[in-house]
N, C-alpha and C positions, 0 to 999 in steps of 0.2 A: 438176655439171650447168650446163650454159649457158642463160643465157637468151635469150629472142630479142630484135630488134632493136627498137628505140620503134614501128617501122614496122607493129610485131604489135598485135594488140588489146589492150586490158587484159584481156578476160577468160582470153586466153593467158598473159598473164604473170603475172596468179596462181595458175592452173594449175599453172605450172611452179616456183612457189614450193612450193606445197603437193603437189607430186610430191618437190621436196626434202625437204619434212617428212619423207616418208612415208619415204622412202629413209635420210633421216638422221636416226632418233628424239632425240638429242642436240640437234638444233635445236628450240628452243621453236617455238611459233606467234609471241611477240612477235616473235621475230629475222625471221618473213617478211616485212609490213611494212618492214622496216628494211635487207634486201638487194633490193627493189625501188626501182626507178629514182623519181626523182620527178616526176610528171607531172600535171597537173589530173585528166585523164580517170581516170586510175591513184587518185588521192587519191578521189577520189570513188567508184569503181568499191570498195576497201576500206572504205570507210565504209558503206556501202549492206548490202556481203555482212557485215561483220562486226556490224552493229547488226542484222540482218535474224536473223542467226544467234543473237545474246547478247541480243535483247532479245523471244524467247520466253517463256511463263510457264512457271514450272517444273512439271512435271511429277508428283501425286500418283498413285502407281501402287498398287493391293492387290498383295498376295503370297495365295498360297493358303489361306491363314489369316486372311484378308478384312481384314491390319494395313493400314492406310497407309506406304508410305515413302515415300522422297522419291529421285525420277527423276535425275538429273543429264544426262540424256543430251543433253536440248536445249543444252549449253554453258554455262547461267549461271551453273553451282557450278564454273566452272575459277578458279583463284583464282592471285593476281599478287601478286607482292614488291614492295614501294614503302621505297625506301629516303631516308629528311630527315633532313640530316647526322648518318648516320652511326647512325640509329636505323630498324629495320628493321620496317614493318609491314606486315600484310597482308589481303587481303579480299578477294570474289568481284568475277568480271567484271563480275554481273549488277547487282552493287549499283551499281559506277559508270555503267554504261550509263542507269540513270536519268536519268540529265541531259546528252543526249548535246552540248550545243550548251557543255559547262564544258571546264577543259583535260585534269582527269583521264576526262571522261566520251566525250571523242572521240577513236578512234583515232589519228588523222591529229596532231591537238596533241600528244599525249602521248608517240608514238614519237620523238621529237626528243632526250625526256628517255632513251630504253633502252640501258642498259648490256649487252651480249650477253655479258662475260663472267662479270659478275656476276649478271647472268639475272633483273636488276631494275631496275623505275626510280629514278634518282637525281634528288633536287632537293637545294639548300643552302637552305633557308628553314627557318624558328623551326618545333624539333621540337616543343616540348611543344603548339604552335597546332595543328599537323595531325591533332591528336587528334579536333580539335571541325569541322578541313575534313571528314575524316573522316564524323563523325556526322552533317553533313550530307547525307550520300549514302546513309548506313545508315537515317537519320530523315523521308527522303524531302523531306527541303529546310525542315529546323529550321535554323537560325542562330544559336548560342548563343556570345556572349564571356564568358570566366570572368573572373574579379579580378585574377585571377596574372598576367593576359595585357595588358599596355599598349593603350591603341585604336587608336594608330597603326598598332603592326606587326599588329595583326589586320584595321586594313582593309587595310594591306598585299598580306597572305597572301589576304585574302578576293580583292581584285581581281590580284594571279599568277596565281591557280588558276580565275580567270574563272568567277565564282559568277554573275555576273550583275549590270547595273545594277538591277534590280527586286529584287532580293535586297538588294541593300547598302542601297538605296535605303529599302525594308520596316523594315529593320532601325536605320536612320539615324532614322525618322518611328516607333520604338518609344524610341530612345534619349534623345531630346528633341534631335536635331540639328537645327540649324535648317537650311531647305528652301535648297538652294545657286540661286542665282537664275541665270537666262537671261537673258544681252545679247540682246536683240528688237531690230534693228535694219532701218528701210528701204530701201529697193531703191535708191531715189534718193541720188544721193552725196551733194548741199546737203544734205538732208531727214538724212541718216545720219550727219555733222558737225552738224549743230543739237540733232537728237536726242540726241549724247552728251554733247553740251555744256551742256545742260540736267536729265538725266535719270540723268547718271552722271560725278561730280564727280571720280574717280579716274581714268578714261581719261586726262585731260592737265591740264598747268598749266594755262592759259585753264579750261576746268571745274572746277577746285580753287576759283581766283579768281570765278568767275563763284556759283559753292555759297558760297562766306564772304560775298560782297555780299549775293548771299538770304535766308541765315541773319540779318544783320545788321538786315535789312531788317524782317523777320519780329520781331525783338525788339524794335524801334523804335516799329512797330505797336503791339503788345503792351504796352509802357509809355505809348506816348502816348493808346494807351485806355483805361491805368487812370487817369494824371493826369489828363486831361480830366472825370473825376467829381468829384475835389476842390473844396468848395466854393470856395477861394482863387483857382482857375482856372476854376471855372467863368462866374465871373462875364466872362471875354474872349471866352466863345463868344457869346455873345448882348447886344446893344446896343438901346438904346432907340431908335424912331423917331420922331422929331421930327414927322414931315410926319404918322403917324398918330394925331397927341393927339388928343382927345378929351372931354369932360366928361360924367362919369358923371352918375345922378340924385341921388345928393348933394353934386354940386357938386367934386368933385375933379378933377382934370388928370389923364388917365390915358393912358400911351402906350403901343402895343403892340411888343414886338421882333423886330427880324429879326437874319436870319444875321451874325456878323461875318467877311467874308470877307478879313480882315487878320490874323487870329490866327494865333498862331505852332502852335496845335494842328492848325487846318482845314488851316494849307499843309503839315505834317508828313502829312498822312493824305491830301490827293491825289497829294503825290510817294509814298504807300505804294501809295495804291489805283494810280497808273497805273503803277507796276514790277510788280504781282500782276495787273494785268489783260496787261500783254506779256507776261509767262511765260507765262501761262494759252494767247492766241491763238499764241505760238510754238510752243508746246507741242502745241495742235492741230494747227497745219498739220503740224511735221514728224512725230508721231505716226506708226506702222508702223501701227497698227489702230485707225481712228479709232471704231467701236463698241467696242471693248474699252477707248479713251481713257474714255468714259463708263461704263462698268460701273466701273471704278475707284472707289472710294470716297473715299479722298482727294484725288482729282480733281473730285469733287461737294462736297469740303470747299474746296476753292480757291475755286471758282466761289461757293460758297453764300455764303464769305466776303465777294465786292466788288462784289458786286449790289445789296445792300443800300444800298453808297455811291454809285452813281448813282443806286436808285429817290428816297434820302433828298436828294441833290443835285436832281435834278428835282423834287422837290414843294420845298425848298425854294423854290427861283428861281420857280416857277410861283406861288408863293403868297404870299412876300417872307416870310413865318417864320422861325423859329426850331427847328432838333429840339431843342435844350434847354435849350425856356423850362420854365419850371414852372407854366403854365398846363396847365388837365386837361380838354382839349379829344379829343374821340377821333381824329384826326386826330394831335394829338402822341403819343397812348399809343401809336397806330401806328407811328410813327417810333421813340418809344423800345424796341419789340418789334423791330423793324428794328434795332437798335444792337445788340442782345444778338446778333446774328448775325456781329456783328465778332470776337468769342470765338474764332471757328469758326479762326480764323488761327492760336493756337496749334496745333492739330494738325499744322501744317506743321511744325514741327519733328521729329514723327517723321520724318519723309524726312531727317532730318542727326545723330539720335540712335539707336545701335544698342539701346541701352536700355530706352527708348518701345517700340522694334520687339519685345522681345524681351516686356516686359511686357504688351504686346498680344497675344503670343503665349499668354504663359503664362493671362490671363485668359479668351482661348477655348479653350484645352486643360483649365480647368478649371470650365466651365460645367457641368457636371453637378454638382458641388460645388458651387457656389453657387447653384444652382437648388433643391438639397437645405436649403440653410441657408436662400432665400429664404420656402420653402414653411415649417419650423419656427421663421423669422423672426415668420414671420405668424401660425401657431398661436398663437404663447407669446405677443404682442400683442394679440391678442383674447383668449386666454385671462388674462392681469393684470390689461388694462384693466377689463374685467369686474367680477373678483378686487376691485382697490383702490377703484373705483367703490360698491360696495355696503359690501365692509367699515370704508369710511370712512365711510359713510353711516349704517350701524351705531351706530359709538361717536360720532359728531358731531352727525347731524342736519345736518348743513350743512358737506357736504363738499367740500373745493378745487377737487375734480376733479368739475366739473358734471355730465357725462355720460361714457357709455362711448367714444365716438368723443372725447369732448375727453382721453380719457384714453390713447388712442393715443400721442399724442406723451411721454409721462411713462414709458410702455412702452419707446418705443423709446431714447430718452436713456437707461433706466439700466441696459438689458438690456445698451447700447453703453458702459455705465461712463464715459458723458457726466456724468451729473447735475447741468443748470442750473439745477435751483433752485426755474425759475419756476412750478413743479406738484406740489408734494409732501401726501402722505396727513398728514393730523393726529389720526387717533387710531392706539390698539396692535397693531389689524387689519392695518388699513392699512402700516404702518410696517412687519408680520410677513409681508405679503405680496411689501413693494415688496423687503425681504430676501431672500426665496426668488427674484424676479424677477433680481437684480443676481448670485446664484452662477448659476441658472440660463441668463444673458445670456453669462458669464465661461467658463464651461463652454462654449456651442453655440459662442462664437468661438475656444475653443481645440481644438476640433474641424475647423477650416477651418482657421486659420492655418497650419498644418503641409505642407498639401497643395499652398498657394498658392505657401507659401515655399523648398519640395522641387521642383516644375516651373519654378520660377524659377531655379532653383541649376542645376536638368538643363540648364535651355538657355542659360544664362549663361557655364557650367563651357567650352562645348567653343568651339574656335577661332571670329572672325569669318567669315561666308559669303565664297568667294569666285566668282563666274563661272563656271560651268561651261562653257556653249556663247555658241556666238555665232550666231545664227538671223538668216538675209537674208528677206524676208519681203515681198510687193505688198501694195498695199495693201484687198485684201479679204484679207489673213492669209494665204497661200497661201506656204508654207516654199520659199524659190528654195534655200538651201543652208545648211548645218551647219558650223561650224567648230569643232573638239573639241580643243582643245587644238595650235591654229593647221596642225590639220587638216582641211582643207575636203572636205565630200562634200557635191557635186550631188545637189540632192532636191526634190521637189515636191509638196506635199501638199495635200491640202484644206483650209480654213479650219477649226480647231476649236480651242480654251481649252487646250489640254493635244497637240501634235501627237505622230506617233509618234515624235520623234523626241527625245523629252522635254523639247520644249523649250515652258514657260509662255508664252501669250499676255496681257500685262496691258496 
């Protein structure tokens, strides 16, 4: 039978396919599909009629005996050959049609794979996986990797047979993968060169160089805020002022201090504060989403960090002080509440340690866990303290641990197999109690540590993240375009945290 020309309708030329059928029982229904021309309007025109047709419900019919059987006539018990090197399996239309948008679940995909002699589809992908592609279609979109099966070649197999990014993705965010991040880049070219050169040290040398000077910087901080406590050095931050002597009312000379603004600590920590304050305003302006720059967390850790050094720089100069005299003035306790804020700069090393990132992760994947331990933390601490409070009271009359809240802290040191010392029970009560305290402390922490150290292992175990997309983005968040593997599709989406297009806004 001939068929007619492109010129004809699709609905004719599957007509005339399925006149072949009928004419030539020999010919399966796959092979029509496959002796049809290929054409858009045609691809689609068989997709429609064949999921229209295989993606009825099947049919429970009585017989005259009021049994149930089972219908077939809607189409979805016709059942297909699928052959994975060389091993031959098989299963209903109606099962694959489930998931029409997968590569076994669309006609259009799957015909590419049909063999018309062998009157089945062929793929060369790892047989004993397609047991579990398989199950997926039978399971109604279970996703199961066995042991036997390495993770590579099953996400392999998973994304061949086009399971779906939401699928692999589900299944990634069960496995402890960690979450493949999104290039968020803006619209603006300078803005989009600044942005990478700050925000993603692997883009280029210049960014490699530019992340070790920060890093550098960041640990320079950090040591010159613990030395500066040292009594040895503390005494260059702060010098006597001549011009404020003084004579108290018992007759002594007394001077008061100000800043020394010659020490080698103070100039260490404004060349810190003004490199942490130009990342910070760099950072801003080229930012792709300057609201989502502030939702950031570690972003309010930067800022939180070098604020403190100008509010403490302005009241010094305004006032000729000192932030660390050891005078107990509330205006210095202030200042030194303000120092403790300097801290905050280690966090930035999470942005250059995969590790940090990763035990970050694992500590809020296992908050339910330690919410559990927190809650039995505190039972067993009111319940001891109590406990060694009376029964020392008991055999002593006068016992070390004054009160039950003073005995809180003797709770938690020994439940923690701390034991300082400086609070222990002095009679056999006491001693019998703080015993039971110290197995029962050993015990709840060997109940946690196992779960801490198994989510740590999951996400530790699998490859570093790399990039997935690359999102162009105006600057009210608005997706201009998707690069997926330095494939670009034009897109336009609305501003939200999460676009369709999977790609994170932070």
């Amino acid at each position: 039978m001939q068929f007619a020309s492109l010129s004809a309708t699709p609905h004719d030329l599957f007509n005339s396919a399925v006149s072949l059928h009928r004419h030539s029982p020999s010919t399966s229904y796959h092979d029509l599909s496959s002796v049809l021309p290929h054409h858009d309007a045609i691809d689609h025109f068989i997709t429609t009629t064949e999921n229209s047709r295989f993606e009825k419900k099947i049919d429970l019919v009585p017989d005259k005996d009021g049994i149930v059987s089972h219908n077939c006539s809607s189409g979805t018990c016709e059942r297909i050959s699928i052959s994975v090197s060389g091993q031959l399996y098989e299963t209903q239309i109606g099962t694959l049609n489930r998931f029409p948008n997968t590569l076994l679940g669309n006609p259009i995909k799957r015909r590419e794979f049909w063999d018309a002699k062998r009157k089945c589809y062929v793929f060369d992908t790892h047989a004993p996986m397609f047991n579990y592609i398989l199950y997926y279609y039978q399971s109604g979109g279970k996703l199961i990797r066995p042991e036997d099966i390495p993770e590579d070649i099953f996400l392999e197999d998973t994304a061949f047979y086009e399971l779906g990014d939401d699928t692999i993705a589900e299944y990634k965010w069960r496995t402890g993968f960690l979450p493949e991040p999104d290039m968020i880049l803006p619209e603006v070219m300078w803005k989009r060169k600044l942005w990478k050169l700050l925000e993603y040290p692997s883009s280029s040398t210049l960014a490699k160089v530019v992340g070790i000077i920060s890093l550098g910087i960041i640990l320079i901080s950090i040591v010159n805020f613990c030395l500066e406590s040292i009594p040895l050095f503390e005494k260059e931050l702060c010098i006597n002022d001549t011009d404020s002597a003084f004579t108290n009312e018992d007759g002594e000379v007394v001077m008061l201090e100000k800043q020394n603004y010659g020490s080698v600590f103070f100039v260490i920590e404004c060349v810190c504060a003004f490199w942490f304050t130009l990342e910070v305003i760099l950072r801003f302006i080229a930012c792709p989403v300057k609201k989502q720059y502030l939702k950031n967390l570690m972003n309010l850790f930067d800022i939180s960090a070098i604020v403190p050094f100008y509010v403490i720089t302005l009241f010094v100069v305004s006032t000729g002080a000192c932030d660390h005299s050891k005078r107990s003035s509330i205006s210095i306790v202030f200042l030194r509440v303000l120092r403790l804020f300097r801290a905050f700069r280690i966090f930035k090393l999470t942005k250059h340690s995969r590790g940090m990132q990763i035990l970050g992760l694992t500590i809020k994947q296992s908050l339910k866990e330690l919410s559990l331990f927190a809650i039995f933390l505190g039972i067993a601490i009111i319940f001891f303290s109590a406990s060694v409070y009376y029964a020392d009271l008991w055999d002593t009359q006068s016992a070390n641990i004054a009160s039950i809240p003073d005995g809180f802290w003797w709770a938690i040191v020994t439940m923690c197999t701390v034991g300082y010392g400086d609070k222990v029970p002095s009679g056999i009560l006491g001693k019998l109690v703080g015993s039971v305290c110290v197995v029962s402390g050993v015990i709840t922490i060997a109940l946690l540590v196992p779960v801490v150290v198994s989510n740590f292992s999951t996400y530790y175990s699998h490859d570093p993240p790399k990039t997935s997309k690359v999102c162009i983005v105006d600057s009210d968040g608005n997706i201009k375009s998707v690069s997926v593997n330095h494939v670009k599709v034009e897109k336009e989406k609305p501003p939200t945290e999460t676009s369709p297009n999977g790609c994170v806004l932070s």
